[in-house]
MIMIDREN-332170 format. One record per atom (N, C-alpha, C, CB): x, y, z; residue number from 0; atom name. Coordinates in steps of 0.02 Angstrom, whole numbers, padded with zeros to 5 digits. Atoms other than C-alpha are relative to their C-alpha. Glycine has a CB too. Layout:
# MIMIDREN-332170
{xx X yy Y zz Z resi NUM name CA}
...
END
This chain:
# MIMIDREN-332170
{xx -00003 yy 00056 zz 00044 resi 0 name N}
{xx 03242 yy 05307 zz 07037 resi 0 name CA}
{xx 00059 yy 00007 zz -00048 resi 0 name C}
{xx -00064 yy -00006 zz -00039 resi 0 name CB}
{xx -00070 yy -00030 zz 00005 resi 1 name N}
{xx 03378 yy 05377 zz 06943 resi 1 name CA}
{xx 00060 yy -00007 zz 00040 resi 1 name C}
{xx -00006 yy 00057 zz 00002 resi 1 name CB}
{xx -00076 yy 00036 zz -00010 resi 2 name N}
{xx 03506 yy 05336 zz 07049 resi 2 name CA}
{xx 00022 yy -00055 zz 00027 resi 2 name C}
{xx 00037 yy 00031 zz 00030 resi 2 name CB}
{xx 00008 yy 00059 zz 00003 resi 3 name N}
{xx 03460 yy 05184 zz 07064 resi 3 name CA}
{xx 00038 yy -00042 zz -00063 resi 3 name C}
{xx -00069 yy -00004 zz 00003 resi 3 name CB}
{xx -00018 yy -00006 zz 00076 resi 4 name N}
{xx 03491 yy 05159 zz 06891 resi 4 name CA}
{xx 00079 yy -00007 zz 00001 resi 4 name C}
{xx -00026 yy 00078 zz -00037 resi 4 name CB}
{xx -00092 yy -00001 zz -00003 resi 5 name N}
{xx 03659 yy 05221 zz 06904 resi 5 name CA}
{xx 00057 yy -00025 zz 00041 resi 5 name C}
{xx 00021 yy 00058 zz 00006 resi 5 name CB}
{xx -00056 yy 00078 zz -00050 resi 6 name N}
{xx 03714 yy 05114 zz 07050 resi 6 name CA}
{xx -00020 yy -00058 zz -00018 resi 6 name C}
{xx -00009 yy -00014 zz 00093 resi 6 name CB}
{xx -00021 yy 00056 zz 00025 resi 7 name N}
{xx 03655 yy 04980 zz 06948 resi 7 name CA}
{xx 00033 yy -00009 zz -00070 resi 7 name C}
{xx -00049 yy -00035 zz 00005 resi 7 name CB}
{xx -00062 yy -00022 zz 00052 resi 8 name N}
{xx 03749 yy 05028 zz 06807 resi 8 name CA}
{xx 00078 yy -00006 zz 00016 resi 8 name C}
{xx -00008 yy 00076 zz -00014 resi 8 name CB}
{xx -00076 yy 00016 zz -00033 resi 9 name N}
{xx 03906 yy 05045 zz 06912 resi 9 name CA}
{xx -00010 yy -00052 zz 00036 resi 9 name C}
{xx 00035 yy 00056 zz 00046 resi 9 name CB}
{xx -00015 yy 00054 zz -00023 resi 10 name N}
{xx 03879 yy 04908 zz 06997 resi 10 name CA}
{xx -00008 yy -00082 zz -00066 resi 10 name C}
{xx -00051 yy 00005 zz 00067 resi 10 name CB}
{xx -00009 yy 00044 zz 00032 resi 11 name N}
{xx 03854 yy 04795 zz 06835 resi 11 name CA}
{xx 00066 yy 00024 zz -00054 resi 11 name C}
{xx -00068 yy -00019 zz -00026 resi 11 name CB}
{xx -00073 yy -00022 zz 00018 resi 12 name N}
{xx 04022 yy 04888 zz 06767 resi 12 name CA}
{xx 00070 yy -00027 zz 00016 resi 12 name C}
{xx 00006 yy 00056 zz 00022 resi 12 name CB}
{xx -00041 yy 00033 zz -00047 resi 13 name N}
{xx 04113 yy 04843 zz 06926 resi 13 name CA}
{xx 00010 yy -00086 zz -00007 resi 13 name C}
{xx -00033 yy 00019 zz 00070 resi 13 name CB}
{xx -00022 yy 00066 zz -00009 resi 14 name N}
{xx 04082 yy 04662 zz 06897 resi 14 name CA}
{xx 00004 yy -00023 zz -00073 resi 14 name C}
{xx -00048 yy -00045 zz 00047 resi 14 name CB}
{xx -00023 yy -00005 zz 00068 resi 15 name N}
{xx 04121 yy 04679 zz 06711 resi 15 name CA}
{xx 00044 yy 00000 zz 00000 resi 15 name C}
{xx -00011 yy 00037 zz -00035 resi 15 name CB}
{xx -00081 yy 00004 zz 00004 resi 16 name N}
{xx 04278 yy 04720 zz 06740 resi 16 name CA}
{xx 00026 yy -00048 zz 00064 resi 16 name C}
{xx 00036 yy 00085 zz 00007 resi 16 name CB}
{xx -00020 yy 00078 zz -00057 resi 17 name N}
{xx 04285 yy 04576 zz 06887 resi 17 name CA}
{xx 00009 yy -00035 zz -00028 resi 17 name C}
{xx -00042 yy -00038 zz 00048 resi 17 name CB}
{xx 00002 yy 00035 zz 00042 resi 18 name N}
{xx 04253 yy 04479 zz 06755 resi 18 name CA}
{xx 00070 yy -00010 zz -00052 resi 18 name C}
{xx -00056 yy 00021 zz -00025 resi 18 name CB}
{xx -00051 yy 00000 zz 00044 resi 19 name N}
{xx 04380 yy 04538 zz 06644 resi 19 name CA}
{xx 00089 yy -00010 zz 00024 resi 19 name C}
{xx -00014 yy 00067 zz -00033 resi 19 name CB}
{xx -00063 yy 00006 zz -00038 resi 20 name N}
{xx 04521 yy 04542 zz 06776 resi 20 name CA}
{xx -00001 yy -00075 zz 00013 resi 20 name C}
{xx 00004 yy 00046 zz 00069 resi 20 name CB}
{xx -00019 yy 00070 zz 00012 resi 21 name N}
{xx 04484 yy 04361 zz 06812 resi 21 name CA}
{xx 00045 yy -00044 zz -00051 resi 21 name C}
{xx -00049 yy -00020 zz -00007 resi 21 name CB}
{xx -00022 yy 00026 zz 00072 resi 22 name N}
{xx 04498 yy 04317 zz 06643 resi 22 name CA}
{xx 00086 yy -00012 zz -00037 resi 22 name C}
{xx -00036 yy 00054 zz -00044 resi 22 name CB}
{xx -00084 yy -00026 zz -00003 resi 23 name N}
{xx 04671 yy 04410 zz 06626 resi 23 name CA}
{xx 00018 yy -00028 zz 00029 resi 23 name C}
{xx 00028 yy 00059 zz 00018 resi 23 name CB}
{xx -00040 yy 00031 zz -00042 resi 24 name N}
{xx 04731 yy 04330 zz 06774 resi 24 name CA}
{xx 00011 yy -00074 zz -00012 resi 24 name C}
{xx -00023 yy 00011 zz 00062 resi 24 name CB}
{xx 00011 yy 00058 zz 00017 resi 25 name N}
{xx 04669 yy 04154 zz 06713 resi 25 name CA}
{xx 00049 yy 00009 zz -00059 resi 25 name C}
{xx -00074 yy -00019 zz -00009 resi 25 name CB}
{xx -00034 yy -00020 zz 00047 resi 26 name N}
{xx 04748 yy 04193 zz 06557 resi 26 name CA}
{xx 00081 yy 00001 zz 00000 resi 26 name C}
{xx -00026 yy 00056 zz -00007 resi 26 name CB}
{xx -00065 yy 00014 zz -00035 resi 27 name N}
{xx 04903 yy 04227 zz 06623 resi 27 name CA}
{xx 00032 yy -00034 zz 00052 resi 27 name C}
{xx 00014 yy 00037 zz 00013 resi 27 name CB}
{xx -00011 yy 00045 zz -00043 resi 28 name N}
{xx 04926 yy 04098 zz 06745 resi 28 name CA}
{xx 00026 yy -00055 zz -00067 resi 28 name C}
{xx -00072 yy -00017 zz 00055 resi 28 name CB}
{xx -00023 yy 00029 zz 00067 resi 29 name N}
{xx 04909 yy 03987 zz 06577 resi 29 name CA}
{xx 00065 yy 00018 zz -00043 resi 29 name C}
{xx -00051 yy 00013 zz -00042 resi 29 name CB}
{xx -00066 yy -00007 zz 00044 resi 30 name N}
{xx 05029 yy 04058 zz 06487 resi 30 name CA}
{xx 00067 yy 00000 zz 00048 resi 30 name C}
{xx -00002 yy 00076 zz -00044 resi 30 name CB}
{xx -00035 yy -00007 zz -00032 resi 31 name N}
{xx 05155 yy 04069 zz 06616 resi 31 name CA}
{xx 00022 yy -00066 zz 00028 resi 31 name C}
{xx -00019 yy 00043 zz 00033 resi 31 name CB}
{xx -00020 yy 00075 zz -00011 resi 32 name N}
{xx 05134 yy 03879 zz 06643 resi 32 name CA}
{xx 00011 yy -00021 zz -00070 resi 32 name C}
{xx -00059 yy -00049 zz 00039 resi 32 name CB}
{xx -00027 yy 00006 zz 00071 resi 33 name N}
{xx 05166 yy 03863 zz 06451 resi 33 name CA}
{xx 00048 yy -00015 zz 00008 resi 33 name C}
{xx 00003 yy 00048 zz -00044 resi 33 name CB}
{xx -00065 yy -00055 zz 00017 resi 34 name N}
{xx 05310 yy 03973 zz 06449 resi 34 name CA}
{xx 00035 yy -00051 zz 00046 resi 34 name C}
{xx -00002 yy 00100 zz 00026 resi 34 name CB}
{xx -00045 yy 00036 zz -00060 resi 35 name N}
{xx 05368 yy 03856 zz 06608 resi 35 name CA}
{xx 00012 yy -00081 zz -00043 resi 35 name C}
{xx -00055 yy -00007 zz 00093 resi 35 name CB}
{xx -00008 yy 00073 zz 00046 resi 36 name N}
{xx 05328 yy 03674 zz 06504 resi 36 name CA}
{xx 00062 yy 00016 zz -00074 resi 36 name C}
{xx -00101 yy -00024 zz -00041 resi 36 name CB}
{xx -00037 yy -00003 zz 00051 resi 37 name N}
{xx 05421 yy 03757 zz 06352 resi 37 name CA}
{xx 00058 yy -00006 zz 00021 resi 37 name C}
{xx -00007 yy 00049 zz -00036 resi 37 name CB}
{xx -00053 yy -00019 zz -00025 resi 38 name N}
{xx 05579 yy 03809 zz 06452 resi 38 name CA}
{xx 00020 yy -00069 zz 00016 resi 38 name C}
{xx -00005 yy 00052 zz 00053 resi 38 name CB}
{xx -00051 yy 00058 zz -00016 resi 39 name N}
{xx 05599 yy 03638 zz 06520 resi 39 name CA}
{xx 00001 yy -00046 zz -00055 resi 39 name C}
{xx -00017 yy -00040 zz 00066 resi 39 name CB}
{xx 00005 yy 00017 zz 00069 resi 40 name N}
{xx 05561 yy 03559 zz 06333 resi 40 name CA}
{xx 00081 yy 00025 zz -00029 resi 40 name C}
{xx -00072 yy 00042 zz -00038 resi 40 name CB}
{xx -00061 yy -00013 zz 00017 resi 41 name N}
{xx 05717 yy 03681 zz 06281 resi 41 name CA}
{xx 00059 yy -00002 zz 00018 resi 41 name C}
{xx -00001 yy 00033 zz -00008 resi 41 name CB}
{xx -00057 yy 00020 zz -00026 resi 42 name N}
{xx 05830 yy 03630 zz 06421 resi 42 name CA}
{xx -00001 yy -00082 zz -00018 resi 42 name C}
{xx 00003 yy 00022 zz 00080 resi 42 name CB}
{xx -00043 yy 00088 zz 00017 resi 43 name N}
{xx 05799 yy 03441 zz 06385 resi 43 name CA}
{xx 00020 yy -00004 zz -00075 resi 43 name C}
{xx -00062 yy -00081 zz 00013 resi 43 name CB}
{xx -00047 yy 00005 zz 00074 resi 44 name N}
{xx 05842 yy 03481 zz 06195 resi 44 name CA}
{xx 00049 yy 00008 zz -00006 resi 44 name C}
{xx -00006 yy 00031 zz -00046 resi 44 name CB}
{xx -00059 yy -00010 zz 00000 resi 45 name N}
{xx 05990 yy 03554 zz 06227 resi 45 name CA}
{xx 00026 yy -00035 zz 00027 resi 45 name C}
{xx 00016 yy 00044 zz 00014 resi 45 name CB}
{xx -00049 yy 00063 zz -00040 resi 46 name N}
{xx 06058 yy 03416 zz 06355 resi 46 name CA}
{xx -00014 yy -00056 zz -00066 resi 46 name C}
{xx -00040 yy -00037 zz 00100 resi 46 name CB}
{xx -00008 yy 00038 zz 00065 resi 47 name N}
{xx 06009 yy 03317 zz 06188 resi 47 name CA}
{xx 00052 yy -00001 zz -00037 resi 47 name C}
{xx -00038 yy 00016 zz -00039 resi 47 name CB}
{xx -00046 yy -00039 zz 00026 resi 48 name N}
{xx 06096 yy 03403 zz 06098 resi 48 name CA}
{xx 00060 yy 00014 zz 00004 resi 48 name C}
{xx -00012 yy 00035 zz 00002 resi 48 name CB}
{xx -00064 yy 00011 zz -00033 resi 49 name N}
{xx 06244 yy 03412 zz 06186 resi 49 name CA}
{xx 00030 yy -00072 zz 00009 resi 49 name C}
{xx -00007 yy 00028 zz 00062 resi 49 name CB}
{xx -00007 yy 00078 zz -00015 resi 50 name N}
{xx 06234 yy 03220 zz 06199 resi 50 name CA}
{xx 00028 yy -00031 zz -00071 resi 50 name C}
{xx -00079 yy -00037 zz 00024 resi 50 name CB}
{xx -00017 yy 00006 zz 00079 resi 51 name N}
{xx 06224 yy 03213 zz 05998 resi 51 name CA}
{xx 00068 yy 00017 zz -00026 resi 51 name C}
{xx -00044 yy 00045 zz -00041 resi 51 name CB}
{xx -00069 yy -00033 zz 00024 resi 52 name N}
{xx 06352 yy 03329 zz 05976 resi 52 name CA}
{xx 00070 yy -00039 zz 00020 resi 52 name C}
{xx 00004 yy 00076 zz 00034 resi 52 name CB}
{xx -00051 yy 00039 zz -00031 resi 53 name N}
{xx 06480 yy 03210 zz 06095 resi 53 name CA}
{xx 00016 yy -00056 zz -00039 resi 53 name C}
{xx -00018 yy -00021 zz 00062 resi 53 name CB}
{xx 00019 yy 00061 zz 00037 resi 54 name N}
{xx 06417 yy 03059 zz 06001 resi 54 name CA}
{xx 00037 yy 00014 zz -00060 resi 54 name C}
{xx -00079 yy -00015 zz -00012 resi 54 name CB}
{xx -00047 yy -00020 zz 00076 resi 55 name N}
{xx 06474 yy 03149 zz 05824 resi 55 name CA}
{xx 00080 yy -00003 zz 00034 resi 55 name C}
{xx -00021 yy 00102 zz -00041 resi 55 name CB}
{xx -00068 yy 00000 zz -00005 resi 56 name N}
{xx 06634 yy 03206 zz 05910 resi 56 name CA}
{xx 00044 yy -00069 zz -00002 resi 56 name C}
{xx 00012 yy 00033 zz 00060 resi 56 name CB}
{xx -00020 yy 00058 zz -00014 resi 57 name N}
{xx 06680 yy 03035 zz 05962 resi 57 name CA}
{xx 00006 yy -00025 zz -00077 resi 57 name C}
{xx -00047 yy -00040 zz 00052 resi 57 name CB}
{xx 00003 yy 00047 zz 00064 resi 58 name N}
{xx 06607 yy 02945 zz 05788 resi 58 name CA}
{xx 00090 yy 00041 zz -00039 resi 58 name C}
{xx -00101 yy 00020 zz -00063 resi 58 name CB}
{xx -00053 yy -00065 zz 00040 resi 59 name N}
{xx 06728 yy 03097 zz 05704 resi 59 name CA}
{xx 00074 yy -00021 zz 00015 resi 59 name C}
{xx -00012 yy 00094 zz 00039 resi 59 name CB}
{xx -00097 yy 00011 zz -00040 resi 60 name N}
{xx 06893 yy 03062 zz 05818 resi 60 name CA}
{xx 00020 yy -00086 zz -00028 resi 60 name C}
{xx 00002 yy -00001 zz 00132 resi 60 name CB}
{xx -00009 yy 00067 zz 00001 resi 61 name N}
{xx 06865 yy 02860 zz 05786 resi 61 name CA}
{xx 00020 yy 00029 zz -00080 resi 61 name C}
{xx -00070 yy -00062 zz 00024 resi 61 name CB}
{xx -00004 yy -00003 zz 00052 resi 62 name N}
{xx 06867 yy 02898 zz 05614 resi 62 name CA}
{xx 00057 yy 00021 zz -00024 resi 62 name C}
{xx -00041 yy 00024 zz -00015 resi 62 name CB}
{xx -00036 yy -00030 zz 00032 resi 63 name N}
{xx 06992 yy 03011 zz 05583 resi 63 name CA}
{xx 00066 yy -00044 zz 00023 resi 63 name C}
{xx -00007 yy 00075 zz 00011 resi 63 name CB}
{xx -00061 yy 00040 zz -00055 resi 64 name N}
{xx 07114 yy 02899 zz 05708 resi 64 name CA}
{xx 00014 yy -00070 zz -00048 resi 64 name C}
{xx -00040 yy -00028 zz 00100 resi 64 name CB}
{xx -00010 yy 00059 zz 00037 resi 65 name N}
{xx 07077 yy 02751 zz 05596 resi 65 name CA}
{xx 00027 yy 00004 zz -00075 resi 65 name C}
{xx -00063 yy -00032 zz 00001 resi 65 name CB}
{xx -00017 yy -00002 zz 00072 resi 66 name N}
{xx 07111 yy 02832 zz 05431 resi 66 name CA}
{xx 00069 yy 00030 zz 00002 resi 66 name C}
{xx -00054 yy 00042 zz -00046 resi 66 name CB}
{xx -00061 yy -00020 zz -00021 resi 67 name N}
{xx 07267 yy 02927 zz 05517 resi 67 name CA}
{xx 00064 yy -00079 zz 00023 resi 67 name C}
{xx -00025 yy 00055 zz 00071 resi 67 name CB}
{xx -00036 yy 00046 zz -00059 resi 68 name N}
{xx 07333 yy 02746 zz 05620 resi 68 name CA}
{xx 00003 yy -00055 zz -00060 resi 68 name C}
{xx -00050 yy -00025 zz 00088 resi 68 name CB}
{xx -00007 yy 00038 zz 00023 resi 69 name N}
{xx 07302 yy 02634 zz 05484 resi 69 name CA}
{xx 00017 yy 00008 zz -00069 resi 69 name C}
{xx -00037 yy -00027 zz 00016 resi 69 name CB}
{xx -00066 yy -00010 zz 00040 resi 70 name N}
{xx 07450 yy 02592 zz 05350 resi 70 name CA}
{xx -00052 yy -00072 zz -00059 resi 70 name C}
{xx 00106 yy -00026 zz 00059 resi 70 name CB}
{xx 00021 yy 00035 zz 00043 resi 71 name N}
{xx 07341 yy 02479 zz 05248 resi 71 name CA}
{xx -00086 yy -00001 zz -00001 resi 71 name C}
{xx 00034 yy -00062 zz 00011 resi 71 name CB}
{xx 00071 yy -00009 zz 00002 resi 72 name N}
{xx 07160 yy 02442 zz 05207 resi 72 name CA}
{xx -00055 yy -00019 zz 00074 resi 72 name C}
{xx -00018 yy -00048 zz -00063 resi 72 name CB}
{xx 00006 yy 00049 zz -00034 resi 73 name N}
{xx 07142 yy 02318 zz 05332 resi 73 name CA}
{xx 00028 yy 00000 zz 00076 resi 73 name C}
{xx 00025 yy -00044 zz -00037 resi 73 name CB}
{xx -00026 yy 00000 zz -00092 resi 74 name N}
{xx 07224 yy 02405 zz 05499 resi 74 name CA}
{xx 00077 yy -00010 zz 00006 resi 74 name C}
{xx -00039 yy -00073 zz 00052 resi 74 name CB}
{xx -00081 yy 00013 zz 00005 resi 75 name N}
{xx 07389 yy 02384 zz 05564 resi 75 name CA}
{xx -00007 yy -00078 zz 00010 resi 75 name C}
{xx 00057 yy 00045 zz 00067 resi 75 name CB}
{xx 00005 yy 00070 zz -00016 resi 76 name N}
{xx 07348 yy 02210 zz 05652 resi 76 name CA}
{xx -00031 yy -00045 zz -00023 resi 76 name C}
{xx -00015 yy -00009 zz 00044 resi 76 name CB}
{xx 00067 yy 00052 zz 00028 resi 77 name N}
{xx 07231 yy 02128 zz 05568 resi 77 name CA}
{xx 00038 yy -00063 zz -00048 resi 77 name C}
{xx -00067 yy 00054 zz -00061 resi 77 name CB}
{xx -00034 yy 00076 zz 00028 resi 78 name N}
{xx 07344 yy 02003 zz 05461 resi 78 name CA}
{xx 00089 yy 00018 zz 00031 resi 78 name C}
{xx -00008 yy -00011 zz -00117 resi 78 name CB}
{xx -00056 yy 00008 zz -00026 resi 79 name N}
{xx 07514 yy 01943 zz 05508 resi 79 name CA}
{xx 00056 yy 00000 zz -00052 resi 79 name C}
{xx -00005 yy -00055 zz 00037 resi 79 name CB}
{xx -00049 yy 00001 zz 00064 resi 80 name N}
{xx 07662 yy 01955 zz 05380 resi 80 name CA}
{xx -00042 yy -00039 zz -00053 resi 80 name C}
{xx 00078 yy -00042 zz 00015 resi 80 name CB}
{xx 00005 yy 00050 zz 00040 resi 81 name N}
{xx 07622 yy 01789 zz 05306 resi 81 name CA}
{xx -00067 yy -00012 zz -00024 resi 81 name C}
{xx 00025 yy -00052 zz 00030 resi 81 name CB}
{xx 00065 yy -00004 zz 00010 resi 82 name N}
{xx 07447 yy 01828 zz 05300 resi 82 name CA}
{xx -00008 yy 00065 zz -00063 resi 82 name C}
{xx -00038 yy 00014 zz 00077 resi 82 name CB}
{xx 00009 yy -00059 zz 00061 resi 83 name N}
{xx 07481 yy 02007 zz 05186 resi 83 name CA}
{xx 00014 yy -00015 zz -00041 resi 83 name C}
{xx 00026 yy 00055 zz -00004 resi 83 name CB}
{xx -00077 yy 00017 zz 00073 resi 84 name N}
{xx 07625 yy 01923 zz 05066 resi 84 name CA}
{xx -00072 yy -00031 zz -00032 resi 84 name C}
{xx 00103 yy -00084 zz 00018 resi 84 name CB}
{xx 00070 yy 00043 zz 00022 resi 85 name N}
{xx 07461 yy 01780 zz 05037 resi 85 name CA}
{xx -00054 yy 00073 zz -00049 resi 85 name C}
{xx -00053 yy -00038 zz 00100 resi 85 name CB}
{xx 00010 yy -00018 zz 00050 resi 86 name N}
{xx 07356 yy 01917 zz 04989 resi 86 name CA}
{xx 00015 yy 00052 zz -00040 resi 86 name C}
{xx -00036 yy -00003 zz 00002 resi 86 name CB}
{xx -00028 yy -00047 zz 00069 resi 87 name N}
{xx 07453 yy 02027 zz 04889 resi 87 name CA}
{xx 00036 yy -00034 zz -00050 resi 87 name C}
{xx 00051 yy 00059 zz 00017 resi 87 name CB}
{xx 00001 yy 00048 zz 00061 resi 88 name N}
{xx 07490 yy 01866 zz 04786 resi 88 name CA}
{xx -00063 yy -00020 zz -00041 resi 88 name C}
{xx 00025 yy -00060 zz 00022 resi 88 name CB}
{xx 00061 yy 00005 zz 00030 resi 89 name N}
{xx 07307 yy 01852 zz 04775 resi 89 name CA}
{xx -00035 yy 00050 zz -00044 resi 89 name C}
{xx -00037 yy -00012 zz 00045 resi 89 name CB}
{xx 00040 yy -00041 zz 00026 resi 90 name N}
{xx 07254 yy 02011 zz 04736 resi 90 name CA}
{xx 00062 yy 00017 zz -00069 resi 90 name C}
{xx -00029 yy 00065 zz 00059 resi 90 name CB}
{xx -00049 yy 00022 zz 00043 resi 91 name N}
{xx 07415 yy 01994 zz 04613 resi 91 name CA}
{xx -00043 yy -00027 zz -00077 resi 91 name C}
{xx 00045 yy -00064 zz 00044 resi 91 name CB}
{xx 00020 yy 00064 zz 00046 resi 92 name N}
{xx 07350 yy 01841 zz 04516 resi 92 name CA}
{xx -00064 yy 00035 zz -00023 resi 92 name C}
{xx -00013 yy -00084 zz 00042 resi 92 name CB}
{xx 00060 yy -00028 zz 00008 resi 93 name N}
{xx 07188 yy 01936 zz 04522 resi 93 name CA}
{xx -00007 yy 00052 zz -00057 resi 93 name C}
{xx -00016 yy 00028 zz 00060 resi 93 name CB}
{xx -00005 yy -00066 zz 00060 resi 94 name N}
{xx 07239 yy 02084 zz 04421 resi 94 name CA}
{xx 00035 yy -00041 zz -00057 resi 94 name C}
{xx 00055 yy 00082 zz 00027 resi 94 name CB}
{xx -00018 yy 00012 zz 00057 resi 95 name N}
{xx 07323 yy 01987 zz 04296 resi 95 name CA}
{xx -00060 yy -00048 zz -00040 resi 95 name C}
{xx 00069 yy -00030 zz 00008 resi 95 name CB}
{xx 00056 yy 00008 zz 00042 resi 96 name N}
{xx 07186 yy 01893 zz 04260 resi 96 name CA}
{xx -00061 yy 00028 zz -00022 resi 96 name C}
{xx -00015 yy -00035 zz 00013 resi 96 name CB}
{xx 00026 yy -00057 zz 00034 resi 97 name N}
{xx 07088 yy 02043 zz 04239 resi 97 name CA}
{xx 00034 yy 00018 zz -00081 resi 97 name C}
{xx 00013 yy 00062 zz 00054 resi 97 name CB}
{xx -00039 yy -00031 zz 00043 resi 98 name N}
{xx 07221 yy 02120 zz 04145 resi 98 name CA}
{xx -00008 yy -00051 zz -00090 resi 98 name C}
{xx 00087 yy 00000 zz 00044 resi 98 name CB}
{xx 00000 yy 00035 zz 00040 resi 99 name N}
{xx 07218 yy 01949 zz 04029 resi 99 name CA}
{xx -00060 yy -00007 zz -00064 resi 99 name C}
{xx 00009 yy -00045 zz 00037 resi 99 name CB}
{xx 00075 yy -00005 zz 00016 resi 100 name N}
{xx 07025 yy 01944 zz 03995 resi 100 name CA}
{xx -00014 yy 00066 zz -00030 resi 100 name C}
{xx -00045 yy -00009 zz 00065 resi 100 name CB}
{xx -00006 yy -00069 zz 00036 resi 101 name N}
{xx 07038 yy 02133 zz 03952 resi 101 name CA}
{xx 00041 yy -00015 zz -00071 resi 101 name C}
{xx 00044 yy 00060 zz 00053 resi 101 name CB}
{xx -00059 yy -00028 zz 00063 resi 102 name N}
{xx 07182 yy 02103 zz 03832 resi 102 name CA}
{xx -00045 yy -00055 zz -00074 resi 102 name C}
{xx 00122 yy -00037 zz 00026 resi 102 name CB}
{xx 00037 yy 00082 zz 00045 resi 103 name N}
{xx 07079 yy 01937 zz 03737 resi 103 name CA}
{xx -00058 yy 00051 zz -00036 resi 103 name C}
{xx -00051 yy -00090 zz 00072 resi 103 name CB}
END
């Protein structure tokens, strides 16, 4: 009777640790499909990311091209001679009647 006992002892041991190896294996199957959802999470951030970063470059180059290319407020093309003389008579007349209203 006694070793009865002890083969059911080892035999409820044996499936203790069946148990526990499942578990582990379950366990790690999970995490390993994580670890797999994260990885492709951090490759589509970075193709983000890389997309953003293009987007700045670009905004950045327009910018600097427009404040480098253009000789007035208003662009190179945007008025025609007879269109600048007009308003730099306006904005002219403008400051003096500032200037006037200040001096009163």
């Amino acid at each position: 009777m006694a070793e009865t006992t002890k083969y059911d002892l080892f035999i409820d041991e044996l499936n203790t640790l069946e148990k526990q190896i499942y578990y582990f294996i379950q366990r790690g199957t999970e995490i390993l499909e994580s670890n797999q959802a994260l990885n492709n999470r951090i490759t589509l951030l970075e193709r983000e990311n890389d997309a953003l970063k293009k987007k700045i470059s670009e905004i950045e180059s327009k910018v600097s091209k427009s404040f480098v290319n253009s000789e007035n407020l208003f662009g190179n093309e945007s008025f025609n001679l007879e269109e600048k003389e007009a308003l730099k008579n306006k904005i002219s007349e403008l400051i003096a009647r500032i200037d006037y209203h200040l001096r009163s």
